[in-house]
N, C-alpha and C positions, 0 to 999 in steps of 0.2 A: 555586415548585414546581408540576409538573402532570403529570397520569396521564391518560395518553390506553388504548386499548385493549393497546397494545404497548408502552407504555413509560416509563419513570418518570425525568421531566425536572427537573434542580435548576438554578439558576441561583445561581452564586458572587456573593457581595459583591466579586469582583475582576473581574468581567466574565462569566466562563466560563460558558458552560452543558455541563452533563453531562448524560446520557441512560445508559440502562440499560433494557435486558430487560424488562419484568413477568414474565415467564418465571425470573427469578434470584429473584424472590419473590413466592412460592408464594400467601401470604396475600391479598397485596394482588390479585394475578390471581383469585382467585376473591371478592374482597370485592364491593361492591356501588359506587356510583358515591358514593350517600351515605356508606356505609363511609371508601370512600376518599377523600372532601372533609375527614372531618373526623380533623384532625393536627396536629401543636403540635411546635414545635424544642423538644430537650430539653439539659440538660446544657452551657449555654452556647452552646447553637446547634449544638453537637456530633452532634443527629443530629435524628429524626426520628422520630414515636411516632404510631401510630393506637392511640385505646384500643379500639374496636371490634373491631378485628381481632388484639388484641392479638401486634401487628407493631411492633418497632424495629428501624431501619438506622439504624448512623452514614456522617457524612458521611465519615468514612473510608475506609468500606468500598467505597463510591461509588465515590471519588477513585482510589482503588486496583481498581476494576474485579471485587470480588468480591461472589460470590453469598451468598445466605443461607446460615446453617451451620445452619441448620435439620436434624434428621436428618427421612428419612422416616417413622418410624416416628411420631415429634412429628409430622409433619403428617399424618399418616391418622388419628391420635387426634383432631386437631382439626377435619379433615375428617369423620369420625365421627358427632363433636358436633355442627358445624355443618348436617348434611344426615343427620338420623336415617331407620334403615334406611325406603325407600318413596320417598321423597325424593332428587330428581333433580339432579346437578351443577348 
């Protein structure tokens, strides 16, 4: 797996490689580089877990090309938090 500026790259145990968005989640695009190095397979390889950013995608949701279901209002609370009022994107 690798996260470049644009986009969050998985590579299959069957060959495949898959790519997606960072724009389809929220977290991980505004996370930090450190942030987003450190992530662990969860649930029998079934997805994907940063604790930092507390962000999980399954590889499901990958495979099938969907975004986060994050609502907005979840992530402005957590953008909130993470960038208290003064403090810049």
């Amino acid at each position: 797996m690798s996260i470049s500026a644009d986009l969050l790259t998985v590579d299959l145990s069957d060959g495949r490689v898959i790519a997606v968005p960072l724009a389809w989640h929220p977290r991980l695009l505004h996370g930090t580089s450190a942030e987003r190095d450190n992530w662990r397979l969860t649930g029998s390889q079934a997805g994907i877990h940063w604790p930092d950013l507390d962000e999980d995608i399954s590889l499901k949701n990958i495979l099938l090309g969907q975004p986060s279901g994050e609502s907005q209002t979840s992530l402005k609370q957590w953008l909130d938090n993470r960038y208290p009022q003064g403090q810049s994107l």
